[in-house]
N, C-alpha and C positions, 0 to 999 in steps of 0.2 A: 712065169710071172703070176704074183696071187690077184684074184680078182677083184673087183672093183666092190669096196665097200657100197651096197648099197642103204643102208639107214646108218642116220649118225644121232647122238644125242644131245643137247645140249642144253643149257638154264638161264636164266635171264637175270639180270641182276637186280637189286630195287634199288635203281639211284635214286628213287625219291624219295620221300615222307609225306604223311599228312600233317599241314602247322597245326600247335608250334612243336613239333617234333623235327627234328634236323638229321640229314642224313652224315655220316659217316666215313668220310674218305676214306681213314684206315680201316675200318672196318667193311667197306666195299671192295679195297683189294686182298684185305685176309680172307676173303669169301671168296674172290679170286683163285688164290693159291688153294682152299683146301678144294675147291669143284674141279678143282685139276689134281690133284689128289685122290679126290672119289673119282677118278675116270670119267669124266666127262668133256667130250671131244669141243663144244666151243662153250662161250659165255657173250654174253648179248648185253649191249646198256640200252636204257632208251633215249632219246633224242626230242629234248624240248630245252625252251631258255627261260620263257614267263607259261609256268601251268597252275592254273586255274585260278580263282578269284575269291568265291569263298564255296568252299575251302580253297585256300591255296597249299600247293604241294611243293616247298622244298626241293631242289634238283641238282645235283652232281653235275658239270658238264661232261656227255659221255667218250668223247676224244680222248679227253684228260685221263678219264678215271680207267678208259681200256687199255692206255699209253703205260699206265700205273702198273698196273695187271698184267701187262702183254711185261714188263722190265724184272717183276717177281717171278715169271713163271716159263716156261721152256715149251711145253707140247702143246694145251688148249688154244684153240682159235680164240680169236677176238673179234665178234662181227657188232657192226651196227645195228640194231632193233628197236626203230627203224629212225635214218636218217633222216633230215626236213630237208631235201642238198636245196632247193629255191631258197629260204635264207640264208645261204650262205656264199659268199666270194668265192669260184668255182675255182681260179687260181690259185688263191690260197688254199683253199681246201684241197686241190691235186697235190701240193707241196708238204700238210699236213697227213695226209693218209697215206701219202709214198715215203713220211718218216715213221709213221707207224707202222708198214710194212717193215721196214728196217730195225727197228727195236724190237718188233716180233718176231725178226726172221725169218717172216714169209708167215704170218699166222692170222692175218688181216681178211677179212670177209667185209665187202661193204653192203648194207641192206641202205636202201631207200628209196623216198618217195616224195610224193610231192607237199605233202600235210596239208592241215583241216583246222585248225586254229587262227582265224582271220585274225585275233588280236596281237598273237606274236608278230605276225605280217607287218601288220598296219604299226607296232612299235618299232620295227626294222624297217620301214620306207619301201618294202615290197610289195607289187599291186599284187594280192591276193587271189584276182580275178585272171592272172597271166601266169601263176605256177607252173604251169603244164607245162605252156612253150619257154618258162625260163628253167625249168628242169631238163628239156631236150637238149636247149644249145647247151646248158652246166655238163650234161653227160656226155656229148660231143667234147667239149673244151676237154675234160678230164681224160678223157679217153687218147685224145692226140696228143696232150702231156706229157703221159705216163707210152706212148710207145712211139712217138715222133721222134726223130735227131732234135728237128728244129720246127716251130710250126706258126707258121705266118695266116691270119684269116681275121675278116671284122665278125664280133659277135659285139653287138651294141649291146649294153655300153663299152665292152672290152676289144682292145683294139690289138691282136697281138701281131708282133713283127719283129720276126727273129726270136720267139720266144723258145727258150730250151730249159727244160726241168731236168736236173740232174740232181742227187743221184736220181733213175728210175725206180721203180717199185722192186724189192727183192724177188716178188714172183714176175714170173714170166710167161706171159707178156706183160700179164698186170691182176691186180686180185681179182677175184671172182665179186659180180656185182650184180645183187640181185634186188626188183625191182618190188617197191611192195602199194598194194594197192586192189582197188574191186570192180570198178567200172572198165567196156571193152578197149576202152582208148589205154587204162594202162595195164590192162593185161597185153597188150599187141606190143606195148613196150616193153616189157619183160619177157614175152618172146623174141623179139628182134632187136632192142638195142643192150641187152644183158645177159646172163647167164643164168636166170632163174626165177623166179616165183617168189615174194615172201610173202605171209598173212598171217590173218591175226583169227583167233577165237573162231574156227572155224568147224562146225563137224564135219564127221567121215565121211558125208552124206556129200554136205557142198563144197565139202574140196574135191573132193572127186570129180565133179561136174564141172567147175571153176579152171583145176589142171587140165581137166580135157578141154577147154577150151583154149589155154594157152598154147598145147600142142597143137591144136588145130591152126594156129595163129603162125605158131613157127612153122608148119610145113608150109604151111600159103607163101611164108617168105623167103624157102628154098634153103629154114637150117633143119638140122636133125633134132627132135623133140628129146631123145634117146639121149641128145648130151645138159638137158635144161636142168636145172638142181629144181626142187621143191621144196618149199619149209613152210612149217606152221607151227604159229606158238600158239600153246595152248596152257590152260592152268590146269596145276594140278595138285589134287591135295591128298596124301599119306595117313592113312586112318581107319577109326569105325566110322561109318557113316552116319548113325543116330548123336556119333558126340561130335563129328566135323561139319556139318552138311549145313547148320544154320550161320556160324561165321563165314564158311567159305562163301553162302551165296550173299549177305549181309555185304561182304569187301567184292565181289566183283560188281556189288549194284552200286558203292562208294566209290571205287578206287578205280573203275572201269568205263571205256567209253566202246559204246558200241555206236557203227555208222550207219542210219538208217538206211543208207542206198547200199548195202553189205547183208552177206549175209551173216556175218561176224554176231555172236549169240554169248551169255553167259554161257547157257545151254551145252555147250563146249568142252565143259569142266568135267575131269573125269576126275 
């Protein structure tokens, strides 16, 4: 048997714009097809509905556009980076990701979290202030969807009885879901109710320090750290550094949100 790849690589896509510049459908999945082309093992969208104000940024929905990508292309993963799952209908969203499993044929990586942008919320009827505990029951509900026959339980507001999702997810048991976020509360989540870690703009330094604490998280809850996936996106930019280095830090001070309770950094950009 050959061994277990350990590093993988992959890119993110820019489903968004800055207005009035509009993004590209076709051209988000022709980017698609050639980063699976150049070899590279997955492709990421990012996940917002209403971003920002002024400037406001243009945005793809990213379901759609990996749904799009995952129907053009055969080998490259398709993950979320990163999902909002508290706005969104946890049932439908089980039904939706287990048909994207299927159009990708098993190439569906879910990232998410709980998100940080009170106004999408508050446009969506979501109390802001309860994501956390409405992201736990969402990933419970999802979780017994995608591997339950049938699955009966009150999750206020959703009331399921006799609920059965078919088809299931093409992977088996069900795609790899990795949890993204910086505070302890959801790093213990990402050790115990997922398969892994995602972050953002992080250096070598405090991710280092950050994973080690996720393993610490999962032995305490009796899993093995040795099977938790890690990922981190980071930017990067191809160049001299005398003629790249003042646009590149220019757009992550624009186009970039760093979380002051993170250690999340331009700083990051190699």
């Amino acid at each position: 048997m050959a061994p277990k790849k350990q590093t993988e690589f992959g890119i993110a896509m820019r489903n968004f714009t800055k207005f009035p510049e509009m993004p590209s459908a076709k051209g988000l999945i022709d980017y698609g097809v050639r980063m699976e082309e150049l070899g590279y093992e997955s492709i990421w969208a990012w996940d917002h509905l209403l971003l920002g104000v002024d400037p406001n940024f243009p945005i793809h929905e990213a379901l759609i556009i990996l749904t799009a990508v995952a129907a053009r292309t055969s080998k490259i993963k398709i993950g979320t980076g990163i999902l909002v799952m508290p706005m969104r209908n946890p049932v439908v969203l089980a039904k939706q990701l287990a048909t994207m499993d299927h159009v990708s044929e098993g190439r569906l990586i879910l990232g998410a979290a709980v998100g940080w942008y009170k106004r999408e919320f508050d446009s969506l009827g979501v109390d802001f202030t309860k994501r956390g505990k409405i992201m736990e029951q969402s990933l419970e509900i999802i979780n017994r969807l995608w591997t339950e026959d049938r699955v009966d339980g009150e999750y206020p507001p959703y009331n399921l009885r006799g609920a059965v999702l078919q088809p299931k997810p093409a992977q088996k048991p069900r795609p790899p879901i990795l949890i993204g976020g910086y505070v302890d509360a959801v790093l213990k989540r990402a050790a115990t109710k997922g398969d892994g870690w995602l972050t953002y703009y992080y250096t070598a330094e405090s991710f280092a320090k950050t994973w080690a604490k996720v393993r610490g998280f999962a032995e305490e809850a009796g899993r093995n750290p040795d099977e938790l996936i890690s990922t981190n996106q980071l930017p990067i930019c191809i160049g001299p550094r005398d003629k790249i280095e003042a646009s590149m830090t220019q757009w992550l001070q624009t186009e970039c949100d760093y979380a002051s309770w993170s250690e999340s950094t331009m700083h990051s950009a190699i």
